[in-house]
C-alpha positions as CSV (number, residue, x, y, z in Angstrom):
1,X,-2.4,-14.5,0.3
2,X,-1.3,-13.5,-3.2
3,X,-3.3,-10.8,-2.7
4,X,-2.0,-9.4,0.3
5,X,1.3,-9.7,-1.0
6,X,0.4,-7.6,-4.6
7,X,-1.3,-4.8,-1.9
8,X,2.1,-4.7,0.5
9,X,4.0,-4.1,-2.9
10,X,1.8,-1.2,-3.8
11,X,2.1,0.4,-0.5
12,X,6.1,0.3,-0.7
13,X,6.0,1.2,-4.0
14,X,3.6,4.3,-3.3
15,X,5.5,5.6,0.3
16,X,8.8,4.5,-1.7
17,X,8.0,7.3,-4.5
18,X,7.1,9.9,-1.5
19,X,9.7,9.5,-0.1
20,X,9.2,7.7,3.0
21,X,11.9,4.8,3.2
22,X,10.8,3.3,6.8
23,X,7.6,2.3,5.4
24,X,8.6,1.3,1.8
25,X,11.0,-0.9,3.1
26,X,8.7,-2.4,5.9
27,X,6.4,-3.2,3.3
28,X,8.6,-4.7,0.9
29,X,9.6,-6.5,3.5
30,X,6.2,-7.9,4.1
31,X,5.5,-8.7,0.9
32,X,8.6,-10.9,0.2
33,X,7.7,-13.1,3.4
34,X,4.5,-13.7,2.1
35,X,5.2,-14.2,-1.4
36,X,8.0,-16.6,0.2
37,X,5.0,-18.6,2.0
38,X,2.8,-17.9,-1.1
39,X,5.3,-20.1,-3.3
40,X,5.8,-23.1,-0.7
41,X,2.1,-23.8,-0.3
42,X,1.5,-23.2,-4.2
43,X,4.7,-26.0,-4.4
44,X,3.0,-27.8,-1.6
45,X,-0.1,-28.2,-2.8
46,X,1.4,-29.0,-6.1
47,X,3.0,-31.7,-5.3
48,X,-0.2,-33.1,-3.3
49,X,-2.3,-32.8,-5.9
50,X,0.4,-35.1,-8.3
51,X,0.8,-37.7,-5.5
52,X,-2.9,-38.0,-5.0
53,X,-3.5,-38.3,-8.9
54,X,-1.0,-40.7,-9.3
């Protein structure tokens, strides 16, 4: 998912240097939704991983 994220940032970084803002920002979009959902199942699994060691 981290991946799709990191490829959703180049895309709005690329369309964001030609110029076209609609798609930059679409993409941007995109990729803070799944960096959001990235993070909680890094945090979720995390905190699995402690309980289940403990």
């Amino acid at each position: 998912m981290l991946y799709w994220t990191l490829v959703f940032l180049v895309i709005a970084l690329v369309a964001g240097l030609f110029g076209f803002g609609g798609i930059a920002s679409a993409s941007a979009g995109i990729a803070k939704i799944l960096f959001a959902i990235f993070i909680v199942l890094f945090l979720v699994s995390l905190i699995f991983g402690v309980v289940r060691g403990a």
